[in-house]
Backbone bond lengths (Angstrom), bond angles and torsions (degrees), N, CA, C in turn:
res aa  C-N    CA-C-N  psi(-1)  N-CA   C-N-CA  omega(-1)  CA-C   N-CA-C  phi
1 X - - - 1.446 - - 1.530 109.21 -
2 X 1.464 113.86 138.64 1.292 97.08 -158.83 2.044 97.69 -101.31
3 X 1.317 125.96 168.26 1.306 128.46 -158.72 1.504 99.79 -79.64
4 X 1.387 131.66 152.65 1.511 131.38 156.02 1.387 114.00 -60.23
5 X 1.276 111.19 133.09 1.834 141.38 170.03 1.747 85.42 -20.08
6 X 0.821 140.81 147.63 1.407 148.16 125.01 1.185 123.91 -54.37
7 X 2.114 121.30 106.28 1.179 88.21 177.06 2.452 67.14 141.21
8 X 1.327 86.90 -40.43 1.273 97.74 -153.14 1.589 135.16 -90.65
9 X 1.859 81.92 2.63 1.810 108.91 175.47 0.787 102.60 -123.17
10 X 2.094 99.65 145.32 1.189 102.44 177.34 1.779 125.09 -93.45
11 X 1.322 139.41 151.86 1.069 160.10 -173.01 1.384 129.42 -123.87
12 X 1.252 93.18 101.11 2.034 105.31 175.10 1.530 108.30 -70.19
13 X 1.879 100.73 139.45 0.939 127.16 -151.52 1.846 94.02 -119.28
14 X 0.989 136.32 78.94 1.312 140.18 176.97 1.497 122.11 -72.01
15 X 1.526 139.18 134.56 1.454 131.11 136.25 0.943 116.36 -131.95
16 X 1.397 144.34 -176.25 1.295 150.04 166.79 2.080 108.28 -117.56
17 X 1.522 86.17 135.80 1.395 93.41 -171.44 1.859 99.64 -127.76
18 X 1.464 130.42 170.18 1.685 120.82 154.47 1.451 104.32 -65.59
19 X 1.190 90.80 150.92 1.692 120.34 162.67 1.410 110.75 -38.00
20 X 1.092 117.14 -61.72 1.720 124.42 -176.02 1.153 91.52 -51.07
21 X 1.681 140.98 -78.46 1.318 147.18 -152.43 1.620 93.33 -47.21
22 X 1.315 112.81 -65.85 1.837 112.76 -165.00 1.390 100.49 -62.75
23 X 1.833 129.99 -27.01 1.663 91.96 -175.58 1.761 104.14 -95.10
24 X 2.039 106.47 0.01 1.778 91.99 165.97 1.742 120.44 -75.57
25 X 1.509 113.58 -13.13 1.482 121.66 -160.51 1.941 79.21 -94.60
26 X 0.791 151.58 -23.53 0.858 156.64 -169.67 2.399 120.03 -82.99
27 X 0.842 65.81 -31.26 1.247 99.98 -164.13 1.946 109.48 -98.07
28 X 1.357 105.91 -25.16 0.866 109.60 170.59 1.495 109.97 -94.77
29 X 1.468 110.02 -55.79 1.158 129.37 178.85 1.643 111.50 -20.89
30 X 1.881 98.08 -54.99 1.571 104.50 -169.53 1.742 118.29 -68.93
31 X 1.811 80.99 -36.78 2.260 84.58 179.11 1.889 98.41 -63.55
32 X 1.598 133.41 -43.40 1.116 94.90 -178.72 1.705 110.96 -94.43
33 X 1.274 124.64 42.65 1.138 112.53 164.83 1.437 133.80 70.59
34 X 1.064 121.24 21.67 1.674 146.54 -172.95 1.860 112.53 -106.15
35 X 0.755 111.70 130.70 1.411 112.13 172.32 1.757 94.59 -72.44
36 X 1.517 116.48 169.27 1.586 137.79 160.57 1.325 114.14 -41.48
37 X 2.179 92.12 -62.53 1.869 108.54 -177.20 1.228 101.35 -50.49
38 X 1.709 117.60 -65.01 1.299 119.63 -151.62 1.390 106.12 -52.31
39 X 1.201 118.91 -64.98 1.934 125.89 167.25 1.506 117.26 -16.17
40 X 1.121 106.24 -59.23 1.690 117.46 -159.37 1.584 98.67 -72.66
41 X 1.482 113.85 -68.40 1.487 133.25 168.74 1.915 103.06 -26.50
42 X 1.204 99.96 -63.78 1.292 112.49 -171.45 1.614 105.84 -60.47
43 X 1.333 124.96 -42.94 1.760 126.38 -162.69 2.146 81.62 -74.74
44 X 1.108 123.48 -42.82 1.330 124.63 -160.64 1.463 121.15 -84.30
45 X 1.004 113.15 3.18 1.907 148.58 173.12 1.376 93.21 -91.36
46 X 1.653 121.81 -76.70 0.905 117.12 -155.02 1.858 115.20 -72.80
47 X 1.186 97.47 -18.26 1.256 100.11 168.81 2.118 130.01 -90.39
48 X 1.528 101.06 -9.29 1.045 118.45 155.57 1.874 135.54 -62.18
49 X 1.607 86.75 -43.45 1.136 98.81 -173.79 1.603 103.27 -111.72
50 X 1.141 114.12 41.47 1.275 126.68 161.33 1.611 120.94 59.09
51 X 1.259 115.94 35.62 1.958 127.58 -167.87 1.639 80.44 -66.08
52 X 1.625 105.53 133.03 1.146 113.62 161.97 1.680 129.17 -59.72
53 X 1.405 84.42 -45.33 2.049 93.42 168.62 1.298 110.34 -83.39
54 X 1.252 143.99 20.77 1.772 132.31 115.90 1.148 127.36 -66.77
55 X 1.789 101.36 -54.45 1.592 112.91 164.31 1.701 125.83 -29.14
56 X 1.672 92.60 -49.13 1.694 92.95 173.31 1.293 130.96 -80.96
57 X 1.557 118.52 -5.13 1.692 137.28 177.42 1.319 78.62 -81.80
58 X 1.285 130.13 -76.46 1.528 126.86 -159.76 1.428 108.54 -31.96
59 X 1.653 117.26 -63.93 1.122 118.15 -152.51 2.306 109.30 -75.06
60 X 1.296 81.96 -21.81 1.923 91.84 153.12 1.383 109.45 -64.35
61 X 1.255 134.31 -72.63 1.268 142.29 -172.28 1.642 102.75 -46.95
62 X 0.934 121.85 -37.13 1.652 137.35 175.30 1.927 107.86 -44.20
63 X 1.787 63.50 -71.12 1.685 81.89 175.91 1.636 124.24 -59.75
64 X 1.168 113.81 -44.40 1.629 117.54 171.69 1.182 117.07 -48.67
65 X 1.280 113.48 -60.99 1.428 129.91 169.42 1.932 126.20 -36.07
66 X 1.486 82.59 -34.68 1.547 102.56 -138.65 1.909 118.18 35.11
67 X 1.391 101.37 85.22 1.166 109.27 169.96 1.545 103.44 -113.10
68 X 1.442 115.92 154.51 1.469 105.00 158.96 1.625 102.36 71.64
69 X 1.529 99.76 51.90 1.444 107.43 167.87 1.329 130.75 -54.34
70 X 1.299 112.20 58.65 1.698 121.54 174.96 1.218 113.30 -112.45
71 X 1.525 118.92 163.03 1.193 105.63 -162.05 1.436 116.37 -98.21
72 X 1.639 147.38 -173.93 1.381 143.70 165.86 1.245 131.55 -43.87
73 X 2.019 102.54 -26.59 1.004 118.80 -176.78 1.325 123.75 -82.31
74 X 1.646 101.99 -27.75 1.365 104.94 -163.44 1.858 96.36 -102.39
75 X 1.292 125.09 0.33 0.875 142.33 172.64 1.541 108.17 -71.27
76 X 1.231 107.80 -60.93 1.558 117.19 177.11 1.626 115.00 -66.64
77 X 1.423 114.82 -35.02 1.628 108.20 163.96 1.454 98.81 -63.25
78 X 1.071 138.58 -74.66 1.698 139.68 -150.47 1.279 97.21 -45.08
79 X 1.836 134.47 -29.32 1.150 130.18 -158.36 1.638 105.16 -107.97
80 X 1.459 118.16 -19.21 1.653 129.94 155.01 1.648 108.02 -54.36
81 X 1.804 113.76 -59.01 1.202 113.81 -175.75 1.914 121.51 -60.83
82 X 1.142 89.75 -17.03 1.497 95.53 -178.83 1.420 107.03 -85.62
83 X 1.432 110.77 -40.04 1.688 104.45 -175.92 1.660 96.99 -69.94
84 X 1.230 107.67 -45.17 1.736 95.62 -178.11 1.444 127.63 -69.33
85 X 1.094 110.92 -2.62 1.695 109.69 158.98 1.654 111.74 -88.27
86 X 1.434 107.17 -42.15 1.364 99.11 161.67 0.958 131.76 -22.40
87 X 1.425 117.74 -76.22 1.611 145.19 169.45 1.839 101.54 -32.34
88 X 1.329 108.46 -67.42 1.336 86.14 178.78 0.853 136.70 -107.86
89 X 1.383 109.21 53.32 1.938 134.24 176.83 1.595 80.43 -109.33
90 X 1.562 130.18 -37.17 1.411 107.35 -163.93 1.492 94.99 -87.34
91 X 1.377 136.66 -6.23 1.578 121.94 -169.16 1.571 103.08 -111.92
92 X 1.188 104.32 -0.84 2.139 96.13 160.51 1.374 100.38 -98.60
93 X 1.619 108.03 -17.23 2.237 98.78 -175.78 1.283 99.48 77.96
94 X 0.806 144.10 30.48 1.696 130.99 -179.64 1.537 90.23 -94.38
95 X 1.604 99.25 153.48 1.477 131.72 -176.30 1.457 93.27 -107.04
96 X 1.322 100.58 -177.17 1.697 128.66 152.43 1.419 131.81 -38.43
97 X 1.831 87.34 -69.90 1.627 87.15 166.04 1.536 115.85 -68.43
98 X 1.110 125.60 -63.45 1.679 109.76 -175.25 1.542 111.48 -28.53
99 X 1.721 103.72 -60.56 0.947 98.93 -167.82 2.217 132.48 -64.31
100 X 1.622 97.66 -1.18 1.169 117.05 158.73 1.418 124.71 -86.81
101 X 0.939 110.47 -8.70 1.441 130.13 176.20 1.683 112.48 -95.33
102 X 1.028 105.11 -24.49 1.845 90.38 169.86 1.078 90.42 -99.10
103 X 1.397 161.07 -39.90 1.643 151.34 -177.69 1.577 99.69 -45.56
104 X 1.345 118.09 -59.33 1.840 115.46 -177.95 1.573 94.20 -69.29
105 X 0.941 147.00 -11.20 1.815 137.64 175.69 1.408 76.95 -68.12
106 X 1.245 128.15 -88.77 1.396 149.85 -110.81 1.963 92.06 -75.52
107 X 1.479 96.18 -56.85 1.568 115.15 178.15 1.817 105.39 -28.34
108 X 1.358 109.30 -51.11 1.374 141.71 -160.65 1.386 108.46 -60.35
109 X 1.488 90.44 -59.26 1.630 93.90 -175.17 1.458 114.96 -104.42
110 X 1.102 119.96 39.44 1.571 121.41 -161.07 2.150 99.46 -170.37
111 X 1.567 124.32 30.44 1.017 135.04 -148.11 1.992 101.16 -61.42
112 X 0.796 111.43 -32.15 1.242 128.82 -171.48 2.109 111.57 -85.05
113 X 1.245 101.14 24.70 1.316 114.69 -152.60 2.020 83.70 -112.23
């Protein structure tokens, strides 16, 4: 039997939070009208695909924490380098698939990668 696509199961995403927190996230959730999934799915998209206004909660949360002992500076390049690949992900136009399609080129000829 051959394995499922990767990419293509689904996977529960668990934490534990207080009571108060889950019936305020809850509670908010419903006045603006969002399901839990949609929320969570949605905060983890946007932080996948690099949304600058997650990027910048993150890099607060960073800071609160102090996790991720790097400095402002190198914080603010990592967040230059990201907008500038952006930029020219939007001026070749490449999608998903293309852009899955040079990863299996690359995969191909580079197997040990």
């Amino acid at each position: 039997m051959m394995a499922p696509k990767y990419g293509t199961l689904s996977k529960k995403v668990i934490f534990y939070d207080s009571d108060k927190r889950y019936a305020d996230l809850k509670i908010r959730l419903q006045h603006d009208g969002i399901s839990q999934a949609h929320f969570f799915r949605g905060i983890v998209t946007g932080y996948l695909m690099q949304d600058g206004d997650i990027l910048a909660y993150v890099d607060k949360l960073k800071a609160s924490k102090n996790i991720g002992k790097r400095s402002k500076k190198s914080i603010k390049r990592e967040r230059e380098l990201i907008n500038s690949g952006k930029e020219v992900l939007d001026k070749l136009a490449l999608g998903d698939e293309e852009i899955e399609n040079i990863f299996d080129i690359l995969e191909k000829q580079n197997p040990d990668l």
